[in-house]
C-alpha positions in Angstrom: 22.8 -37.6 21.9 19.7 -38.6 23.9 17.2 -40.8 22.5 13.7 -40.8 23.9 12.3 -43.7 25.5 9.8 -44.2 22.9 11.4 -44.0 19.9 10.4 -44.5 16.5 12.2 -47.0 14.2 11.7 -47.2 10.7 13.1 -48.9 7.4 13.6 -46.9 4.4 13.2 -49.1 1.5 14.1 -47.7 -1.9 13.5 -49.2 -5.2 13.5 -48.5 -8.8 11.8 -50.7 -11.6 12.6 -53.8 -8.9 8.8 -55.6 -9.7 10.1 -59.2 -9.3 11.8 -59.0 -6.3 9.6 -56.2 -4.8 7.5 -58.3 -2.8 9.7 -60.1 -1.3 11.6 -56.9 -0.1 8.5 -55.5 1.5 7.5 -58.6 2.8 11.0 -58.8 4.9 10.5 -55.7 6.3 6.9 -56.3 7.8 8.4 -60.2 9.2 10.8 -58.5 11.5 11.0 -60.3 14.5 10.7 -56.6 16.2 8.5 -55.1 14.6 9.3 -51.7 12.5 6.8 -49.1 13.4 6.9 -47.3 10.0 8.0 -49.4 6.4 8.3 -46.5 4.3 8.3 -47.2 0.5 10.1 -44.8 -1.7 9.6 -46.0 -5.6 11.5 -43.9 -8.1 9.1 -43.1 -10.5 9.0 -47.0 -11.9 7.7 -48.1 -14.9 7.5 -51.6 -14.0 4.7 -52.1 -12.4 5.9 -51.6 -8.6 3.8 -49.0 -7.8 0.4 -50.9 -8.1 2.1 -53.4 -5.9 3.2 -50.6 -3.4 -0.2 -49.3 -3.4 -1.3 -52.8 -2.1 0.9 -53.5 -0.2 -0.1 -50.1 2.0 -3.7 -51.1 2.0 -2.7 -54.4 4.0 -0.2 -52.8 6.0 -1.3 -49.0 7.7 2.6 -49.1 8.8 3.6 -48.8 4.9 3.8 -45.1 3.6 4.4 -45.2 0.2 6.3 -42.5 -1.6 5.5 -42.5 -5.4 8.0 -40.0 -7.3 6.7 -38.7 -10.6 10.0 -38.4 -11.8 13.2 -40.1 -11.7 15.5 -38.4 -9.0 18.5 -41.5 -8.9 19.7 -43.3 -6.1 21.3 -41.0 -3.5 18.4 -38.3 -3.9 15.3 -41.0 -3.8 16.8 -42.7 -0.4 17.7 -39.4 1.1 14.5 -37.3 0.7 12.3 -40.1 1.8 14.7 -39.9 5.1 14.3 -36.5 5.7 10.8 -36.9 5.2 10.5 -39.3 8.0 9.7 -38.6 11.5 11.3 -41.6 13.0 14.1 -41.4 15.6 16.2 -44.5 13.9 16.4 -45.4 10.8 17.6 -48.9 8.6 17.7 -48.9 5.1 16.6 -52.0 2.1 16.9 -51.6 -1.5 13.9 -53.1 -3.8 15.9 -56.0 -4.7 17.4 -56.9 -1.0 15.8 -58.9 1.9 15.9 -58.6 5.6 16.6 -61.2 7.2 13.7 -62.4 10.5 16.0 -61.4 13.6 18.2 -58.4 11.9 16.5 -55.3 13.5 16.1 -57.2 16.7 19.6 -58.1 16.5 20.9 -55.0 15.6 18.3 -52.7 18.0 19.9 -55.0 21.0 23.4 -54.2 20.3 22.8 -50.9 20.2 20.4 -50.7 23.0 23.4 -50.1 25.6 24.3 -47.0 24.3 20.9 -45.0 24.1 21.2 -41.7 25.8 24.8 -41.9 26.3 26.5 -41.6 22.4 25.3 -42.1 19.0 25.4 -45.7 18.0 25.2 -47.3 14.6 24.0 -51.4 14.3 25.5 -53.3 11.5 25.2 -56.8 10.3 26.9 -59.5 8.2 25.4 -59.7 4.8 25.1 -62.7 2.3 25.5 -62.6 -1.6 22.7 -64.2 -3.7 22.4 -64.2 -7.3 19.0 -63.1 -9.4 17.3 -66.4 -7.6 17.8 -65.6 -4.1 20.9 -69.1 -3.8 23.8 -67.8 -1.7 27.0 -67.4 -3.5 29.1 -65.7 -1.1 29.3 -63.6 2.5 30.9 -60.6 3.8 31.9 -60.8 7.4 32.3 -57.3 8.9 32.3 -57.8 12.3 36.3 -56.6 12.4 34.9 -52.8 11.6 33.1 -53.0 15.3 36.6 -53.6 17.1 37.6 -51.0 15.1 38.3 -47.0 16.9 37.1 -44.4 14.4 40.5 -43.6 12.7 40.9 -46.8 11.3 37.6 -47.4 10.7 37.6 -44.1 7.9 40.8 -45.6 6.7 39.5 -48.9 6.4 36.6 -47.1 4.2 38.5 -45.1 2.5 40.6 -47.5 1.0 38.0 -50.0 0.3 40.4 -52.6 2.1 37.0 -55.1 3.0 33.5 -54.9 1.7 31.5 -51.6 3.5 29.0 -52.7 5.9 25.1 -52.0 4.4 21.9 -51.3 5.9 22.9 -49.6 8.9 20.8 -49.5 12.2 21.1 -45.6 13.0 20.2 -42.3 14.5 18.6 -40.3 12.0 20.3 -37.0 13.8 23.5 -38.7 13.4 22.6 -39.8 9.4 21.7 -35.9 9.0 24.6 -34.9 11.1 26.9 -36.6 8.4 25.1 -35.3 5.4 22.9 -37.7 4.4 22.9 -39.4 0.3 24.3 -36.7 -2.3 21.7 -36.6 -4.8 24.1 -35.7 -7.6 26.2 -39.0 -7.3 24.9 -41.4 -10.0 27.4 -44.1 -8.6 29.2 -44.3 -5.3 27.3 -42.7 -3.2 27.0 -45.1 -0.3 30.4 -44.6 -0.1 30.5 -41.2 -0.2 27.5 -41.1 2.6 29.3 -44.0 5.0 32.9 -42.3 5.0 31.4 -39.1 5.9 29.7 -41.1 8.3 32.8 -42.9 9.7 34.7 -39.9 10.5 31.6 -38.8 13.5 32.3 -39.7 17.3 30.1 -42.9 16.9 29.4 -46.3 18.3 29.7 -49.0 15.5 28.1 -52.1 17.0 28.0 -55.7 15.7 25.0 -57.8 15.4 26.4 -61.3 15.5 24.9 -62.9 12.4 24.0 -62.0 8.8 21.2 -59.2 8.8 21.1 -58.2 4.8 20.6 -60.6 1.7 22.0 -58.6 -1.1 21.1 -59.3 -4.9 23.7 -59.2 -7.3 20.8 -59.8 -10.3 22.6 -57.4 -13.3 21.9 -54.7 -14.8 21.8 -52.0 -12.2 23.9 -49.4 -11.6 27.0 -51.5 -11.2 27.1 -52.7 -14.5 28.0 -49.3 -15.6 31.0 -49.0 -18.2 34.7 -49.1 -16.4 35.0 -45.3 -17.3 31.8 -44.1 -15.4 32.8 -46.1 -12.1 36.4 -44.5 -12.4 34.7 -41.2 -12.6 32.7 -41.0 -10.1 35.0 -43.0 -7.7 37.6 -40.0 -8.6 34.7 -37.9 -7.7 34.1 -39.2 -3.9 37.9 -39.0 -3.3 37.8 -35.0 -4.6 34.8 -34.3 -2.2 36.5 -36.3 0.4 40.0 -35.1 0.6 40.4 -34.1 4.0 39.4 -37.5 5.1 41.8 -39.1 2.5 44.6 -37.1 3.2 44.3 -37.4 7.2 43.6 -41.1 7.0 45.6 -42.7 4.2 49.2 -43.1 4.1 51.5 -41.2 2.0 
């Protein structure tokens, strides 16, 4: 896949009804330590106040490019239509309630850097658990999936053996080449998206260090009944069966 010297890099951040941790999303995304050419904003039609706040932060910023839905599209659809809406070579991706760390794109722009014009590569971090206040309560350490070749790797995600990495550094023709976010998946679909996204001749590179904090505040989609995640969990396997049945043991 070649890459043009002058590529565009741009964050993707999606939120819904995420006012009091908004800010502080945004906010991570304009500190990079290598700067992000285009911040673009995709609210799904909130009620909480974040658009005014969006709208703000866009007049400061000419980098941010809000995107203000009028009506509530979910999860996958939101994050995946802003995507294709994009012009940007490379993409990263923050939800409402996350935050960036300083040095993550820089980090994660370096490892990939080697492979640019030579085959696809996808940057990933470490990422640290925080609870409603921002305090740390736990880490994931992901680095294994980069020593990883792409058979185990889909197995790895298939199973849900470890926690999936999050936020990935990536060529947008690669995230389209996998499919992008189902818009009908009300749960899951990260999943969905990444093993898709596993099973492409790829480059997954480590950045060394914790790139994502990611808020586990309640009351999101995760905190739907047992039943709904066993549904749609059932539902990724169905639409995934090839890649189950190649890379799981019988």
């Amino acid at each position: 896949m070649a890459v043009s010297r002058m590529s565009i890099r741009a964050c993707i951040l999606a939120s819904c009804d995420n006012a009091p941790y908004l800010a502080q999303a945004i906010a991570s995304a304009r500190a990079q330590s290598l700067p992000l050419e285009v911040i673009v904003v995709a609210d799904d039609a909130s009620t909480d106040g974040s658009r005014d706040l969006i709208r703000s932060r866009a007049a400061e910023d000419k980098r941010i490019r809000p995107i203000l839905r009028e009506r509530r599209l979910g999860p996958g659809a939101n994050r995946d239509l802003a995507i294709r809406d994009t012009k940007a070579d490379w993409i990263v991706t923050l939800d409402g309630d996350d935050v960036m760390a300083p040095g993550k794109h820089a980090a994660e722009w370096a490892a990939v850097m080697p492979f640019r014009g030579q085959a696809p590569a996808i940057g990933f971090s470490d990422v640290a658990l925080t609870d409603a206040w921002g305090a740390e309560t736990g880490r994931w350490s992901l680095s294994l999936y980069g020593a990883m070749d792409g058979a185990e790797r889909t197995g790895w995600f298939a199973r849900r053996t470890a926690p999936i990495p999050r936020d990935l550094l990536l060529p947008k023709a690669l995230y389209l080449e996998a499919g992008g976010f189902a818009h009908d998946l009300p749960l899951y679909e990260d999943w969905d998206f990444k093993l898709r996204l596993s099973a492409l001749a790829a480059v997954w590179r480590h950045s060394g260090m914790i790139g994502t904090h990611y808020r586990r505040q309640g009351g999101g989609l995760s905190d739907a009944p047992p039943g709904q995640h066993e549904r749609w969990q059932a539902e990724v396997r169905t639409r995934n069966r090839a890649l189950f049945a190649a890379e799981m043991p019988v």
